[in-house]
C-alpha positions in Angstrom: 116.1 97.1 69.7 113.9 99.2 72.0 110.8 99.2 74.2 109.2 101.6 72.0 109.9 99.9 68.3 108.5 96.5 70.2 105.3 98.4 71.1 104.9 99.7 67.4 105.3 96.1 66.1 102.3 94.8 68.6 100.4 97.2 67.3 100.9 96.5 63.8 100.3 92.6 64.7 97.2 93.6 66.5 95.4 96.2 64.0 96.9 94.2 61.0 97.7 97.9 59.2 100.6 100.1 59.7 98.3 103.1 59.5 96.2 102.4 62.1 98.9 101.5 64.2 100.8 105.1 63.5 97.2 106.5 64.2 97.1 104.8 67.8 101.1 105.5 68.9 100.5 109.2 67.1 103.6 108.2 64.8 104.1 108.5 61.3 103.3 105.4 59.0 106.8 106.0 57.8 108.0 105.8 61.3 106.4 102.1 62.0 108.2 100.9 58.8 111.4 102.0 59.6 110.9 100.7 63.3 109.5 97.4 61.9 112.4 97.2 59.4 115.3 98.0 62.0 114.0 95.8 64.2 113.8 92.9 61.9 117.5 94.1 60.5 118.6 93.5 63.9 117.2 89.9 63.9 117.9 88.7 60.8 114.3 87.8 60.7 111.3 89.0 58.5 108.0 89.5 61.1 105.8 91.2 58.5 104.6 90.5 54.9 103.2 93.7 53.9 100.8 94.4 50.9 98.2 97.0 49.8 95.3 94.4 51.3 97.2 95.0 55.1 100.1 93.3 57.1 100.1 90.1 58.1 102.5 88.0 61.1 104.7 85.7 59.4 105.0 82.1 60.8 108.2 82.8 62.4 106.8 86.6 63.2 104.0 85.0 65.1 106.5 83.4 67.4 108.6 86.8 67.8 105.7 89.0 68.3 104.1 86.3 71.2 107.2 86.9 73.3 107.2 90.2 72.3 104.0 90.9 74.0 105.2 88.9 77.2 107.9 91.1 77.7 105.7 94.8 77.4 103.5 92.8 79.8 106.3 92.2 82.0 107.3 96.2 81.4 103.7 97.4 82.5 103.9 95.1 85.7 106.8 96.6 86.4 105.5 100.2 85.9 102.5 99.4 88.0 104.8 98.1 91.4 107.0 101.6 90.7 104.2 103.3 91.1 102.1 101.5 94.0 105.6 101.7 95.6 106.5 105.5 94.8 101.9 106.1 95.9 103.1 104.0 99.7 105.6 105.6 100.1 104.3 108.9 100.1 101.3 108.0 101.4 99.4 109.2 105.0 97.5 107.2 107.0 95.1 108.2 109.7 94.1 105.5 112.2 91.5 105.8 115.1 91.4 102.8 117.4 89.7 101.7 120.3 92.7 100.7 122.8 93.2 97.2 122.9 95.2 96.6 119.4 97.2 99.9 119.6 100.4 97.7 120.6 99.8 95.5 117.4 98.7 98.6 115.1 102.4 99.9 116.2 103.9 96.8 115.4 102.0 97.3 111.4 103.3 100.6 111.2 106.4 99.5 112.1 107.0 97.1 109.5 105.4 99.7 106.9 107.6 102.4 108.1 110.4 99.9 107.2 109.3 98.8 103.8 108.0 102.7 103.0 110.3 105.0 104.9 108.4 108.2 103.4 104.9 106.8 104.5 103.5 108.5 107.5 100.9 107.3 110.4 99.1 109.2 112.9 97.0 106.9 115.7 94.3 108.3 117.5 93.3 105.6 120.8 89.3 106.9 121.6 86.3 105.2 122.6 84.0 103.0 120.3 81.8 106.0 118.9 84.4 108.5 118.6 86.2 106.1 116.5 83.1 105.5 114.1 82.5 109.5 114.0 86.0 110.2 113.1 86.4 107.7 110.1 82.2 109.0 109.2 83.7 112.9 109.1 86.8 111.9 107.6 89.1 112.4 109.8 90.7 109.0 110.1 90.9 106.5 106.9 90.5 103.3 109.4 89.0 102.6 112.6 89.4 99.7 115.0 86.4 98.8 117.2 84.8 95.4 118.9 81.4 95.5 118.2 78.5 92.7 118.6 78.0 91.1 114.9 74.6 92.0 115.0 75.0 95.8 115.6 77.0 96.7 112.4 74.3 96.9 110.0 73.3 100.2 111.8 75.9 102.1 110.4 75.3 102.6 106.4 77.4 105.4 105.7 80.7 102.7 107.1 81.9 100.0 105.8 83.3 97.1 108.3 85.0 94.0 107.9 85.6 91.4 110.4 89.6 90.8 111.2 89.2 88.7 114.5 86.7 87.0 116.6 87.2 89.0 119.9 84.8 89.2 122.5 84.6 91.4 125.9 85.9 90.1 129.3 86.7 90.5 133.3 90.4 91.2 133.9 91.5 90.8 137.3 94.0 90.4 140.0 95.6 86.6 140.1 94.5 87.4 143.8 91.3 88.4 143.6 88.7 86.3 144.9 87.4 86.0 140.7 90.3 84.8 139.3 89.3 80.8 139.4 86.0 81.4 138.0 85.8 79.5 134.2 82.7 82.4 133.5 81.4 85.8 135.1 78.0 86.9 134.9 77.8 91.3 134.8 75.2 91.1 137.0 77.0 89.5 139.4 79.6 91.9 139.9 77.6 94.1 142.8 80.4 93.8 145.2 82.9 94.1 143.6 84.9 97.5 142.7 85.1 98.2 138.8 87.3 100.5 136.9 86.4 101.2 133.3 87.2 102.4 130.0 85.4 105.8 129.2 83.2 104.1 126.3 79.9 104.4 125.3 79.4 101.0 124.5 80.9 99.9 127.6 79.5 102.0 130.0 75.8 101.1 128.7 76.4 97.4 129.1 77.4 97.9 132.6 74.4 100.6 133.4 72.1 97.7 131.5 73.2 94.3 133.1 74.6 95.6 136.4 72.8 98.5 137.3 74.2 98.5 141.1 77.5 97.7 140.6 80.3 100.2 142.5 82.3 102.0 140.1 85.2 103.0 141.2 86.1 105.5 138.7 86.0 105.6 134.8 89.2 106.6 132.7 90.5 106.9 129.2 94.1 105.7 130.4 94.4 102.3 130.4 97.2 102.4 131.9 95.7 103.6 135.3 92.7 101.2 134.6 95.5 98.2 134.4 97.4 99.5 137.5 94.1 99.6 139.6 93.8 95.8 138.8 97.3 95.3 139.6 96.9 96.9 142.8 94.0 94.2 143.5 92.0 97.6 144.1 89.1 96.8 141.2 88.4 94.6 137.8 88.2 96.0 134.8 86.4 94.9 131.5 88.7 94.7 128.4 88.8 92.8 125.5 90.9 89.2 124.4 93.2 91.6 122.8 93.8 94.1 125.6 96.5 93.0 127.5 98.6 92.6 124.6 100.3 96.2 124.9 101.9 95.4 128.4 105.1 93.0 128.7 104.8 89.0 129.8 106.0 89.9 133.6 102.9 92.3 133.8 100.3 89.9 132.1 101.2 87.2 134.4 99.6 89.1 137.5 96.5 89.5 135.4 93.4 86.8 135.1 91.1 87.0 131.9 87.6 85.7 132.3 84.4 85.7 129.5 82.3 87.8 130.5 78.5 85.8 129.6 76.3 88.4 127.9 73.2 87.2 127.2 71.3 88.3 123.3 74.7 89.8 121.9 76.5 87.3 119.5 79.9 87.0 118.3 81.8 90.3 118.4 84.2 91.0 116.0 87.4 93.4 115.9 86.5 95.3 112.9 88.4 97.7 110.2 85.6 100.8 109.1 86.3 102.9 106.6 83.7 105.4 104.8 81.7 104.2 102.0 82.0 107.3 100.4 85.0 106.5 99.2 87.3 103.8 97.4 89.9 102.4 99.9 93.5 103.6 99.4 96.3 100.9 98.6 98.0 102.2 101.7 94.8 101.2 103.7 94.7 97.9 101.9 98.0 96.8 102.4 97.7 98.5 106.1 95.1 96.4 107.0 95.8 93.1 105.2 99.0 93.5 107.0 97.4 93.6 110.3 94.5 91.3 110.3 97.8 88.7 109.7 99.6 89.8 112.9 96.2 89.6 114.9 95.4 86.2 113.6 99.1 85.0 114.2 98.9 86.4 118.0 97.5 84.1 120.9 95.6 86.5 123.0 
C-alpha cells in the first residue's frame, strides 16, 4: 500500500475509466490494474467492478475510496506547510520604518528568526517619505509610517493597511511646566524650545500650525531628541508608540500629551507595500505577526 497506487485508484473513482485515469497519471492502463488489484489484494476487499461500459465504486469501494481521498488531502496539506516552511525560511525581508515601532518590529523579527532561523531581515529607521519612496522603488517590501486617514488615497502606486490607531503627540520633561496639561495646542508652543524628528511630514505641521515656534535643532537620532527632553532642555513631538524602544525607568521621566490638530482625522500606523506586486508569505506572516504585538501593547 502506497501514496502513489491510492492516487491511481482516485483517479479511476473520479474519471470512472482506467484509461483515462493512466492518461492523467501518464501510466499504463496495465499499470492502474495491477495497482488497483494489489491494492485491493492487500485489503481483502473488491473497490472496483470493471466492464467494457467503464469502472464503477463498489458499495464498500465507495467507503474505501472516501477515506482514501481524506488522506491524499491530508498529504497535499502537508506538502503545502513543507514548502511555505522551506519558502520562510529562506526568505529576505526588507523593512523601512519610521522610528517609533522599530523596538516592536525587533521584537517580530525576533520571534521569526526563532521559528525560521534561515530567514533574514534588514531595517531601515527613515522619515515618512523616504519610507514611502523606498517601498515605491522597491527597495524595501514593507514600510511603517503614521499618516492622517485622509492622506492615503494620494498614493496609488502603495498599498496601505491600517494596524493601529496612533496619533501624534508632545513628549516632555515630568518637570516641565507642560507636563499637567490634559491637551496642547501647536500653536501654542511659541515659548517653548522644540527638538524634532527630521521628517517631512513633521516639519510641515510645525512650519503650518506654529510658524514662530524656537527650534532648537532637528535630528534623525531619536536618541539625542529623547535625551534633550530628558535634560528638560526642549519637547519633542513623537507618536503613542514612540517611547516604546527605551526601558520603564527612562519612560517614567517622560509626559505624553495629544497634540489637538485641527482638519486631520484619525491617523493610522500603516503597513505599504507596492501594488505592483503580490505580497510575499514572509510579508504576510511578518506583518500579521506584528499588528498582534502592537495591538497587545499599551502605549
Amino acid at each position: 500500500m502506497n501514496i502513489e497506487q491510492m492516487q491511481y485508484i482516485a483517479e479511476v473513482a473520479r474519471t470512472g475509466s482506467l484509461t483515462r485515469a493512466a492518461e492523467n497519471c501518464h501510466i499504463t492502463v496495465t499499470g492502474v490494474s495491477r495497482a488497483i488489484t494489489l491494492f485491493e489484494k492487500e485489503l481483502g476487499t473488491r473497490l472496483f467492478i470493471r466492464s467494457r461500459a467503464g469502472t464503477t465504486t463498489t458499495p464498500e469501494g465507495e467507503k474505501i475510496i472516501a477515506k482514501i481521498t481524506t488522506i491524499l488531502n491530508q498529504i497535499e496539506e502537508l506538502k503545502r506547510e513543507a514548502s511555505s516552511y522551506q519558502e520562510l525560511n529562506n526568505s529576505r525581508l526588507r523593512i523601512a520604518s519610521i522610528p517609533g515601532p522599530i523596538s516592536l518590529l525587533i521584537e517580530s523579527m525576533s520571534d521569526m528568526k526563532r521559528e525560521f532561523p534561515g530567514s533574514r531581515f534588514e531595517i531601515t529607521e527613515n522619515n515618512t517619505q523616504a519610507v514611502l519612496e523606498s517601498v515605491h522603488h522597491g527597495a524595501s517590501d514593507i514600510g511603517l509610517v503614521l499618516l492622517p486617514e485622509q492622506t492615503v488615497p494620494q498614493y496609488d502606486h502603495l498599498r496601505f493597511e491600517p494596524l493601529a490607531q496612533d496619533r501624534l503627540i508632545l513628549v516632555c520633561h515630568q518637570d516641565s511646566a507642560l507636563a499637567d496639561q490634559s491637551m496642547v495646542i501647536l500653536s501654542e508652543l511659541v515659548d517653548t524650545p522644540l527638538v524634532l524628528y527630521n521628517d517631512p511630514n513633521i516639519l510641515n505641521l510645525v512650519s503650518e500650525l506654529a510658524p514662530a515656534s524656537d527650534i532648537l535643532f532637528k535630528s534623525n537620532n531619536v536618541d539625542a531628541l529623547l535625551r534633550a527632553v530628558r535634560a528638560n532642555l526642549a519637547v519633542t513631538i513623537g507618536t503613542l508608540h514612540s517611547l516604546q524602544a527605551y526601558g520603564t525607568s527612562f519612560r517614567k521621566e517622560m509626559v505624553s500629551i495629544p497634540l489637538q490638530l485641527p482638519n486631520r482625522g484619525e491617523s493610522y500606523l500603516w503597513s505599504v507595500r507596492s501594488a505592483d506586486y503580490p505580497i510575499s508569505r514572509s510579508s504576510d506572516l511578518f506583518i500579521r505577526r506584528f499588528k498582534q504585538i502592537l495591538n497587545t501593547r499599551p502605549t
